[in-house]
N, C-alpha and C positions, 0 to 999 in steps of 0.2 A: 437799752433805754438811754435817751438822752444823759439823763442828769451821772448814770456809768459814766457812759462817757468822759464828763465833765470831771470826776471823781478822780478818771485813773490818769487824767492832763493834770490836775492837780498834785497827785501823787509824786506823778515822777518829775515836775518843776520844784515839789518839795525836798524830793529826794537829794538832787541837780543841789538845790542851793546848801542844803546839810552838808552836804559833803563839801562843796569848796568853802563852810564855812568852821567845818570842824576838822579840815586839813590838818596836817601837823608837817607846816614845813619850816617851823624853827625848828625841827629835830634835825643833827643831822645822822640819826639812821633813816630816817625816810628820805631824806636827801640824796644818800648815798644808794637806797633800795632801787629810788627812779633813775639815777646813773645809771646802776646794775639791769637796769630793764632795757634799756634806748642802748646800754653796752652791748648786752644779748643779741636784741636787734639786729646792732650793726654786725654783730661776730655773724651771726644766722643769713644776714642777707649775704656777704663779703664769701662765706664760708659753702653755703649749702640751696641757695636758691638759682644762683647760675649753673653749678655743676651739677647738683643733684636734681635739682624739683623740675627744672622744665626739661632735661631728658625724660624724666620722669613722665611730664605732662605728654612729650611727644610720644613716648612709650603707650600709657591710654590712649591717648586719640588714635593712635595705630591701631587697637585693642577695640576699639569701639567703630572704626569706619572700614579695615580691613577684615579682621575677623570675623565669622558669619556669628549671627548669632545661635545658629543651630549646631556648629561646632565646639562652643562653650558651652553651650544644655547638655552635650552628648557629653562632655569629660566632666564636666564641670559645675552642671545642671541639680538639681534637689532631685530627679530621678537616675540620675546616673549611678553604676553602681559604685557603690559605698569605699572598698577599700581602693577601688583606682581613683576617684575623685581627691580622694584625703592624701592620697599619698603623691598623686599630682600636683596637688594646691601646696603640701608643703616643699616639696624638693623643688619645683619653680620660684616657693617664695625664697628658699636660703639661696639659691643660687645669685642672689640680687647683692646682696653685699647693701641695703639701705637702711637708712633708718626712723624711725618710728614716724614720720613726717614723711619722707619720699616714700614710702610703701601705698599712702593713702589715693594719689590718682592710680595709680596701676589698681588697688581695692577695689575704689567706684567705678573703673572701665569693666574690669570682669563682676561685679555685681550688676552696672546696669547692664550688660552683653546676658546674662540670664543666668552667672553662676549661682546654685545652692547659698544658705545662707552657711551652712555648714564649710564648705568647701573655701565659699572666700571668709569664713573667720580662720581658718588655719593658713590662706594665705596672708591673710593680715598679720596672724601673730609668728609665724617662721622666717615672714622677710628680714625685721629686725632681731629677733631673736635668735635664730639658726643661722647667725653671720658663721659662716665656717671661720675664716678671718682672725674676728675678733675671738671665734672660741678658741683658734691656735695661739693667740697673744697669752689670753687666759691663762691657759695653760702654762705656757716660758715665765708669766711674769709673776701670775700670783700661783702656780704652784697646778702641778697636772691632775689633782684631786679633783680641785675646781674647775677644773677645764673640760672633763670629763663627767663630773655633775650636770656641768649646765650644759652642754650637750646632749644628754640622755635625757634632764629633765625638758628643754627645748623641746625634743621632739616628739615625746608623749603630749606635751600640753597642747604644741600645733592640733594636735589630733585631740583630744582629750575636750579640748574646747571648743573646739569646733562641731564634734557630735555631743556637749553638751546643749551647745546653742541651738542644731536643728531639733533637737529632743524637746527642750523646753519651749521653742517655737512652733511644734510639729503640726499645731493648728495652719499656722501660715506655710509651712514648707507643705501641706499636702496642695494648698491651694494653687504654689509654685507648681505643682506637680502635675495638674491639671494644665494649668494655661500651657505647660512644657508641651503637652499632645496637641494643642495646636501651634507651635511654632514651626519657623518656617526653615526650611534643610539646612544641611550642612555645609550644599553647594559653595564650591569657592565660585568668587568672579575671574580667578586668575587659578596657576596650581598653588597647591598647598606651599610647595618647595619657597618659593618667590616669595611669599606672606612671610615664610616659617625663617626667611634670608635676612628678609630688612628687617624684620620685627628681632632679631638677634644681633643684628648690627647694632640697632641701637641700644639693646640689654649692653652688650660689652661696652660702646661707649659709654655707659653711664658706670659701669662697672670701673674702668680703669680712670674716669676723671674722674673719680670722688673715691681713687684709692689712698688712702693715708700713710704717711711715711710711720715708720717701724722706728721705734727707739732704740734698737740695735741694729749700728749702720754698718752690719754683716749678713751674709747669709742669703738665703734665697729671696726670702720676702723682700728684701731689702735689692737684692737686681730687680727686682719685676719691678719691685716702687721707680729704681730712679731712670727705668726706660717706660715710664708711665703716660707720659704725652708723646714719645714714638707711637706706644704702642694704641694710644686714643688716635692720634693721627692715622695710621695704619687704618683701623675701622673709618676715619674719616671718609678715606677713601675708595672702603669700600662701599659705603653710605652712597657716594655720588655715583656707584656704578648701580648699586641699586634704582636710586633715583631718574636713572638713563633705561635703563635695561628692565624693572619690574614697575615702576610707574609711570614710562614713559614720556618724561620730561624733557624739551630739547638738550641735545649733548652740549650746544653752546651756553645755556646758560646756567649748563650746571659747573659746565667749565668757566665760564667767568665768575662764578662766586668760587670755587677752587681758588682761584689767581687773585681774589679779594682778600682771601682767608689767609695765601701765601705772604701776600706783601704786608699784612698787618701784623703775624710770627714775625717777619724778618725785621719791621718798624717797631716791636715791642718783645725782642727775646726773651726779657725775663720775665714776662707778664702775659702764659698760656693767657687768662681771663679773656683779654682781649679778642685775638683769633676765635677763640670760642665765643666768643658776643658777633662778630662780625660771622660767624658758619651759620648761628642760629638766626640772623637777620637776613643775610642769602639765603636761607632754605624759606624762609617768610615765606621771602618777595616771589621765588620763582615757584612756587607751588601756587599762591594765590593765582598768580597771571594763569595758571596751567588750569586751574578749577576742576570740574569735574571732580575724582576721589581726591587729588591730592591736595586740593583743594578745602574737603574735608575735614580729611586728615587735619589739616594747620586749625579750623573754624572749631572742630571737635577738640582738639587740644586746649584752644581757647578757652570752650565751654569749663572744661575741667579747671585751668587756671581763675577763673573766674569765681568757680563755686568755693575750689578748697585757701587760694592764698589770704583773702581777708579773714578769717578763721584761724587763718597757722600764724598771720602777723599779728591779730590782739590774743593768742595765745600766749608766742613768745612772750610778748609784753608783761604781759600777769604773773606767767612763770618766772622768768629775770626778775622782774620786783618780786616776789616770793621768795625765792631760791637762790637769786642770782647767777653768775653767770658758772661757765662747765668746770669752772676752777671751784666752785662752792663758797664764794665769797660775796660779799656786798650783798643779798638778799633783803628783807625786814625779818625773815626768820635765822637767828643767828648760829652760825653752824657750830658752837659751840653749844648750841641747843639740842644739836640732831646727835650728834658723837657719843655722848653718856647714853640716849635710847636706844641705840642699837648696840650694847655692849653684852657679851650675854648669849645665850641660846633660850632666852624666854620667848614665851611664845607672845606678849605685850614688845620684844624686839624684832622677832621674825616680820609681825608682820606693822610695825612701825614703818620694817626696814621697806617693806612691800608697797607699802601706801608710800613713803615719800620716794619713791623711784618712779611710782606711779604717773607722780603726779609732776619731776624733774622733769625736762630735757636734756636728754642723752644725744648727742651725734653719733657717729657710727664710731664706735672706738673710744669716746673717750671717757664709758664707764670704769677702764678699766686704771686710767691712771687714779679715776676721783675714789675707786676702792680700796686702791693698795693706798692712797692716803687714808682713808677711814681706819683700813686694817693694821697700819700704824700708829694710830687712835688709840686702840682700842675694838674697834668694831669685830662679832662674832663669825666665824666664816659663818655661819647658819643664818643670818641677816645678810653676810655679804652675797651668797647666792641668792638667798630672795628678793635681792636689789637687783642683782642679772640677771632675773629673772622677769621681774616685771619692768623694771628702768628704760631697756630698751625697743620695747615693747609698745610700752603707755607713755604718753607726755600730757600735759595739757592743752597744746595744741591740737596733739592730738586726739583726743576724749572729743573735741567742738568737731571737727571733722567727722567723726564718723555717728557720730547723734546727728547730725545734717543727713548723713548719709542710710541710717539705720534707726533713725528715733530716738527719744530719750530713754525711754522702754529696754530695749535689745542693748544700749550703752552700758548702761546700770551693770546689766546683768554681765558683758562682756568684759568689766572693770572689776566685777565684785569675783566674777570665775578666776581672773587674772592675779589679782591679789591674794585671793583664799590657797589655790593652789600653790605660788610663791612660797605664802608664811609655814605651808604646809613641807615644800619641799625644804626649805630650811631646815625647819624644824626635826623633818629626819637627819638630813644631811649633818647638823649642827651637833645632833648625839652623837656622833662617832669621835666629835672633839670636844667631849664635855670634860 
């Protein structure tokens, strides 16, 4: 009815003016909360959106214009069988090394390609959670109990959550299951090998550019780290033979953004960033002009960019004023707030500790500094694993992504599995150190 209408324009120019009129910016903890937000930002954009999220993005779009869709139904599908689907969806997703934010395009390409809902929540929740990686860090730094916990329990919950989800949804997964009997084959347009080439190429580029250097500048991690843009270069190139040889792209102009890519390394040594801005602007240009699939490929990538980055940037945003930034500081929630709740093996700590990991942002790695500061606090290992447990997992960025992606409805439910289970495994893990 009209005068609705009328009611909910009124509403929210009331709401609009309440707020910039009960501001509080003579505080300076709000002051300092909205630095910590626009800080986040810039650390988020600087840190994670060039290296991580648009491989990421180009990884989907590959996932969505190369892979058939009847080859994702058959593994990966709500009729596919059950322990190979699960145990597919999570050992592809640890292999990623991302975090709770780069997992989400790769998520929506094998959801809308026709994966189970079952199958891609264990790939959602093993990609940042079963970082092998970070479960090795774990381990060395805060001690191999915990490393070994949140490993065991990672991998149960990939699973565990995932056929809770198709269970509790099994109305809608039967219906999956039908439309699955008319989808169309598994046919590739080219061989499987060619898809299974480039679509790997780009997992390792994304893998070794957004590998983190190792606080102990020994040891093995620590060689792979600091031949880590060799070895992203490396795949670079084999990226342009794919580009030649399985998409068919003139060899000239893969080779003149090569030689584009070369000169801008050499005019900005210290600043990989660069080269990598100017690889993923050559690969644009020369796929656009080329059209047909690879062509695609870049227009489907976009799509993806489009849906999930306004969503991950007023995430950031809320979270850094909340939280503040990866260091735990500047927030409006003050972390001398958070430190005395999680102290403890109560189950009022476990799953405190649950919900505000929940609801942080974690990057890939760097839960583990902001714990052993907690665990220096104060903080219980039985809270500190159910913060590793759900932290890297859930963000608030991520929560708007995938309610975009899967409804309010199936979010709820996939935040409240995530958390219960956490305060849960805590809470065992945490009696062993009472």
């Amino acid at each position: 009815m009209e005068w609705q209408r009328e009611l909910k324009i009124l509403l929210w120019i009331a709401g609009v003016f309440l707020f910039f009129y009960l501001i509080p910016v003579e505080s300076p903890e709000f002051r300092q909360a909205v630095m910590s937000a626009f800080e986040l930002a810039r650390w988020y954009a600087r840190e994670h959106v060039i290296l991580c999220l648009i491989p990421a993005f180009f990884i989907s779009g590959a996932i969505a214009v190369f892979v058939s869709k009847g080859a994702v139904i058959k593994y990966l599908g709500a009729s596919a069988v059950k322990w190979k689907s699960y145990l597919i969806a999570s050992v592809s997703g640890s292999i990623l090394a991302v975090c709770s934010c780069t997992v989400l395009p790769l998520f929506t390409g094998i959801r809308q390609r026709g994966a189970g809902l079952g199958a891609a929540i264990a790939f959602l929740y093993s990609g940042p959670a079963i970082n092998i990686l970070a479960v090795i860090l774990t381990a060395r730094i805060l001690g191999w109990e915990l490393g070994v916990a949140r490993i065991a329990a990672a991998v149960v919950f990939s699973i565990v959550i995932g056929m809770a989800m198709a269970f509790i949804f099994r109305k809608e997964e039967s219906r999956e299951v039908t439309e699955e009997s008319f989808a169309v084959s598994s046919q590739q347009s080219r061989p499987v090998w060619q898809t299974a080439f480039h679509f790997f190429v780009l997992v390792f580029i994304l893998i070794f550019a957004t590998w983190g250097e190792p606080q102990n500048e020994s040891g093995f991690l620590y060689s792979v780290w600091s031949y880590k843009w060799y070895l992203t270069s490396f795949f670079g190139l084999l990226l342009m033979f794919s580009l030649v040889y399985v998409l068919r792209i003139s060899a000239w102009k893969v080779a003149a953004g090569g030689i584009a890519v070369l000169i801008a390394a050499l005019l900005f040594p210290g600043n990989p960033v660069v080269p990598f801005v100017v690889a993923v602007a050559a690969l644009v240009i020369m796929t656009l002009q080329h059209g047909d699939e690879p062509g695609e490929w870049i227009l489907s990538s976009w799509d993806f960019t489009k849906q999930i980055m306004p969503l991950l940037g007023a995430g950031v945003l809320v979270a850094g004023f909340l939280l503040g930034t990866p260091g735990g500081e500047g927030g409006i929630i003050p972390e001398e707030w958070v430190t005395p709740l999680v102290g403890g093996n109560s189950l009022g700590a476990n799953f405190f500790a649950s919900i505000f990991g929940a609801f942080m942002y974690f990057a890939t790695l760097t839960e583990i500094p902001i714990i052993q500061g907690l665990l220096s606090s104060g903080m219980g290992r039985g809270p500190a694993l159910a913060l590793l447990l759900a932290g890297p997992a859930l963000s608030l960025p991520n929560m708007l992504v995938i309610r975009n992606v899967l409804g309010t409805r199936k979010t709820m439910v996939y935040i409240a599995l995530v958390s219960v289970m956490s305060t849960i495994s805590g809470l065992i893990y945490g009696s062993f150190y009472s």
